[in-house]
C-alpha positions in Angstrom: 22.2 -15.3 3.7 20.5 -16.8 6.7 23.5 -17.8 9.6 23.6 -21.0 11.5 20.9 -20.8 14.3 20.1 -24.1 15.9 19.8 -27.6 14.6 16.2 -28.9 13.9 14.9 -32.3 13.9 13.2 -32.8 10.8 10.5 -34.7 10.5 7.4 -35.5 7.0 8.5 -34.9 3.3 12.1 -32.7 4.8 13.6 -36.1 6.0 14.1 -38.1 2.5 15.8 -34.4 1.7 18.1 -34.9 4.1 19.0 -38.1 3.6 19.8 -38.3 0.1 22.0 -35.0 0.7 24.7 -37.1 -0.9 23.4 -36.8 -4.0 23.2 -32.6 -4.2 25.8 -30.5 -4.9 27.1 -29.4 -1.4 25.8 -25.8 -1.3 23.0 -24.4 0.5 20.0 -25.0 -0.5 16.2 -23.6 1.2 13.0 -25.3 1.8 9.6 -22.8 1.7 8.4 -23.6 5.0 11.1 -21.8 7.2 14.1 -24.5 7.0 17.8 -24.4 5.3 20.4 -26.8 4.6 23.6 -25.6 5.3 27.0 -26.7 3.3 27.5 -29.9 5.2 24.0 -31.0 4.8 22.6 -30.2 8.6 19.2 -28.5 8.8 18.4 -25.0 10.2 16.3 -22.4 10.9 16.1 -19.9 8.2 13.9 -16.7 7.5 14.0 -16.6 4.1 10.4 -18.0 3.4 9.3 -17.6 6.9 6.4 -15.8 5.4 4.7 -18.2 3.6 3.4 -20.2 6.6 3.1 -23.5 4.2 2.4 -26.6 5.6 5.2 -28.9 5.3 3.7 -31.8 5.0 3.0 -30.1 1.4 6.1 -28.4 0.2 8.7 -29.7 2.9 10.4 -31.3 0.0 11.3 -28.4 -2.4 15.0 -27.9 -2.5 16.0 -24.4 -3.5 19.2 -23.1 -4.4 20.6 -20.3 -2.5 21.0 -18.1 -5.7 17.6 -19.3 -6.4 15.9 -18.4 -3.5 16.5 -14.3 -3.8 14.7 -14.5 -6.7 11.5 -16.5 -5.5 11.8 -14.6 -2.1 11.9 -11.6 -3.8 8.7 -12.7 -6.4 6.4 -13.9 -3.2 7.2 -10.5 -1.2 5.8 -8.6 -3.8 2.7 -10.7 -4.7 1.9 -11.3 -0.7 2.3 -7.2 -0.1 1.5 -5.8 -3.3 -1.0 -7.6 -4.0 -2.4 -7.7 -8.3 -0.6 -4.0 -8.6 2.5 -6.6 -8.0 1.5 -8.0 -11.5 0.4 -5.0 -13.3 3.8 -4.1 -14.7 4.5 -5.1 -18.2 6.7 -8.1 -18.8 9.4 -6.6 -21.1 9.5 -8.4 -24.6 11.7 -6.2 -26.2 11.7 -3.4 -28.7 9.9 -5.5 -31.3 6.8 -6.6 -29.4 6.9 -3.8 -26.7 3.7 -1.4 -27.6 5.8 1.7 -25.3 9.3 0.7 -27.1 9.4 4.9 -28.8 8.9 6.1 -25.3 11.6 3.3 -23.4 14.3 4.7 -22.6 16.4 1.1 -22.5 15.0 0.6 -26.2 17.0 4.0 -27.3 20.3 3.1 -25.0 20.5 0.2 -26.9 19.9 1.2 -30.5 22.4 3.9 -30.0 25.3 1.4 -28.0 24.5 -1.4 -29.7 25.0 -3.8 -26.6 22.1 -5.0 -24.6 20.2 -2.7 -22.4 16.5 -4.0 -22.5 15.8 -5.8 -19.2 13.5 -8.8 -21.4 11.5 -11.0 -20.0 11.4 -9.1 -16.9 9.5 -6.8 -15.6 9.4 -3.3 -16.8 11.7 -1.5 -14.7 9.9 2.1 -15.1 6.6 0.3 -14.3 7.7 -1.1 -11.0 9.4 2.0 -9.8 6.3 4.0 -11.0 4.4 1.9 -8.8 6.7 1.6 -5.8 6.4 5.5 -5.7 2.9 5.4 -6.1 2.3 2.9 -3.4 4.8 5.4 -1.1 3.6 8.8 -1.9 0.2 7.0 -0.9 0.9 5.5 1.9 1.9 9.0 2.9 -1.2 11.2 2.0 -3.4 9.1 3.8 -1.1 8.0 6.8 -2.1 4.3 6.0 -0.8 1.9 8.7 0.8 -1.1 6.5 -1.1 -3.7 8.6 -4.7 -2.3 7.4 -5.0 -4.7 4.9 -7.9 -3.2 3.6 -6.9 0.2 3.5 -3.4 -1.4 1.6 -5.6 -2.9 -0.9 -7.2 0.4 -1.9 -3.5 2.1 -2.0 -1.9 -0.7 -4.0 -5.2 -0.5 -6.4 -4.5 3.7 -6.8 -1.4 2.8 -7.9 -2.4 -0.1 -10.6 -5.1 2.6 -12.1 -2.3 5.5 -12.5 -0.2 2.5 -14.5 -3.1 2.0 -16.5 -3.7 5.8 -16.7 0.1 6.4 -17.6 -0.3 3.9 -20.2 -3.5 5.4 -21.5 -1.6 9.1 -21.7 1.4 7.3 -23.9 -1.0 5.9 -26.4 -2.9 9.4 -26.8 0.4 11.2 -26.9 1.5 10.0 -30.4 1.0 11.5 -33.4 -1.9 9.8 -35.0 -4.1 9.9 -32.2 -3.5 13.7 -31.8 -7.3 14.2 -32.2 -8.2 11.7 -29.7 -10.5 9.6 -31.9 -9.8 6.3 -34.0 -11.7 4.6 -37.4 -13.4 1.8 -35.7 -14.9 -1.1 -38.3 -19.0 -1.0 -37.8 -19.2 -3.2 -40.9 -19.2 -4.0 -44.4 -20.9 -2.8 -47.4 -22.8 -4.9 -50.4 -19.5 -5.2 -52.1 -17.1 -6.3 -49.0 -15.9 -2.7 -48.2 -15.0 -1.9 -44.6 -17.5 0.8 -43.7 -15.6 2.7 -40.7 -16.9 5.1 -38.6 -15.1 7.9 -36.0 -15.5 7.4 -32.8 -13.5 8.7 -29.5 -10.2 6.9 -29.0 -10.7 3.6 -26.4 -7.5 5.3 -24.4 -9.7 8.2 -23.7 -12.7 6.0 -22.4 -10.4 3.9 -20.4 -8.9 7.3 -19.2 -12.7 8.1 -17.9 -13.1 4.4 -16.4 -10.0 4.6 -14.4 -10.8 8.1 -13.5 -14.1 6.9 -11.9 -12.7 4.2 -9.8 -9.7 6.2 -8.8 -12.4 8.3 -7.2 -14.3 5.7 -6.1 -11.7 5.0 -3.8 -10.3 8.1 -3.0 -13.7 8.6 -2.0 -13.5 5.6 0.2 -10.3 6.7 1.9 -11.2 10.2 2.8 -14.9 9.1 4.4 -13.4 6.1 6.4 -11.1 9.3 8.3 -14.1 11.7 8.2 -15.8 9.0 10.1 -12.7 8.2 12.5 -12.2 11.9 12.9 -16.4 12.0 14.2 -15.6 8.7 16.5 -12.6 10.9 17.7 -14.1 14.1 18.5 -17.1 12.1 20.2 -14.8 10.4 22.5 -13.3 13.5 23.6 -16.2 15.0 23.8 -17.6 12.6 25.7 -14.5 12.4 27.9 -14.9 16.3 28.8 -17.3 16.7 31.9 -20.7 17.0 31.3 -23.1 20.1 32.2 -24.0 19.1 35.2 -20.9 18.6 36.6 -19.9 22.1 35.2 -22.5 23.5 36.5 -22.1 21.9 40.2 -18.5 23.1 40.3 -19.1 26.7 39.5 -21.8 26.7 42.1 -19.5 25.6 44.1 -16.8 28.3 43.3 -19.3 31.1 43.5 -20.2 30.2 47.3 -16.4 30.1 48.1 -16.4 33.2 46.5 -18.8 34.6 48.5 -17.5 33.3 51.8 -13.9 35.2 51.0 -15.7 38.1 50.7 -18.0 37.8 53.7 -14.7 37.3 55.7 -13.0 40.3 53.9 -16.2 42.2 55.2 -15.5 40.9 59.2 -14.7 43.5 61.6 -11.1 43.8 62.7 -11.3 44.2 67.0 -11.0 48.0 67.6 -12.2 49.5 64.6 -15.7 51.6 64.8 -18.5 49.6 62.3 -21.1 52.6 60.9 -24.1 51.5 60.3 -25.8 52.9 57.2 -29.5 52.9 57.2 -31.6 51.5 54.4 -32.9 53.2 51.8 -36.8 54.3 52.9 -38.9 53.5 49.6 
């Protein structure tokens, strides 16, 4: 919980609140626009839905109760930073409408305890922490900075296809689809017969469509760093001296070596110079 900052004047929707504090249970209690109410009624500043930026004049008036407000914190994080891979998790409905209940692992604690283990109407647990480690292992490959919203986007999206992927893979892993193809109805016959045909199993196309995306994307990723790592080695590059100025400085150096040497070559006082005639051609 938020502590006691300072006291705020409240102004819009936020002062009828306040006032008719009498008439709410005294706990605390959190507006969305950045504003508590502590135990004796006084307003403060609170991070809790800082977030949001809202305007108050809106939804200054929505009185949340502190046990409440983990759970719509919580819910808003994840939608503002994860974006629709936030809602891509399955919303548990329990082993008899769950498509996945032979492979949940809840599903079997429960059949064999007989007490209540399936998290329902909720979301999947497996699912969110499939895509939580998706997101991270992500994140990671690609060194994505978390305020490149674009580049988030396409990391959050990765991780939505390998839920629908992993989903795919469970459907194709049971028995009856062993052979990867399904009877699909094409129509019916003069005497109201289905007439069936077999085609490749939908979780296998799906498989392909997600499979093209993904590398859509991954595509995406590794050329927007291809191109950074071109910008990169231009600037330094660039920042290196140019030919010219290479070429000036070792001109430079070869006349300094030459002067060393021409003093290297001056008589010391005293000593006898020989002269060595030239060479007649």
């Amino acid at each position: 919980m938020d502590t006691k900052e300072t006291e705020i004047v409240v102004h819009g929707p936020l002062r009828k609140w306040t006032q008719n504090m009498d008439t709410i249970e005294k706990k605390e209690f959190y507006s969305l626009t950045g504003i508590a109410i502590d135990e004796d009624g006084v307003p403060i500043e609170s991070k809790m839905f800082r977030f949001l930026q809202l305007d108050p004049e809106l939804y200054g008036d929505i009185a949340i109760k502190a046990e409440e407000a983990q759970m719509i914190h919580r819910r808003l994080i994840g939608v503002k930073w994860g974006g629709a891979a936030a809602r891509a998790p399955l919303m548990c409905g329990g082993a008899s409408v769950c498509p996945f209940q032979i492979d949940c692992p809840f599903v079997e604690l429960e059949k064999k305890t007989g007490e209540r283990k399936v998290p329902v109407g909720r979301k999947c647990p497996i699912e969110v922490e499939l895509i939580a480690y998706w997101v991270s292992k992500y994140m990671t490959e690609f060194d994505v900075d978390g305020e490149n919203q674009s580049e988030v986007s396409l990391i959050t999206e990765l991780a939505e296809l390998d839920i629908f992927d992993y989903r795919c893979s469970m459907i194709l892993s049971r028995a009856e689809n062993a052979e990867m193809t399904q009877e699909v109805t094409v129509g019916m016959d003069t005497e109201g017969n289905p007439i069936s045909n077999e085609e490749i199993h939908k979780a296998w196309e799906l498989k392909e469509r997600v499979k093209n995306r993904k590398q859509k994307i991954l595509e995406s990723l590794v050329g927007t760093r291809k191109e950074q790592y071109k910008r990169d080695a231009a600037l330094k590059k660039r920042s290196e001296k140019d030919p010219s100025t290479q070429a000036a400085e070792l001109k430079e150096s070869l006349e300094k070596a030459r002067a060393d040497i021409a003093d290297m070559a001056t008589p010391v006082p005293g000593e006898d110079i020989i002269e060595i005639p030239e060479e007649v051609t």
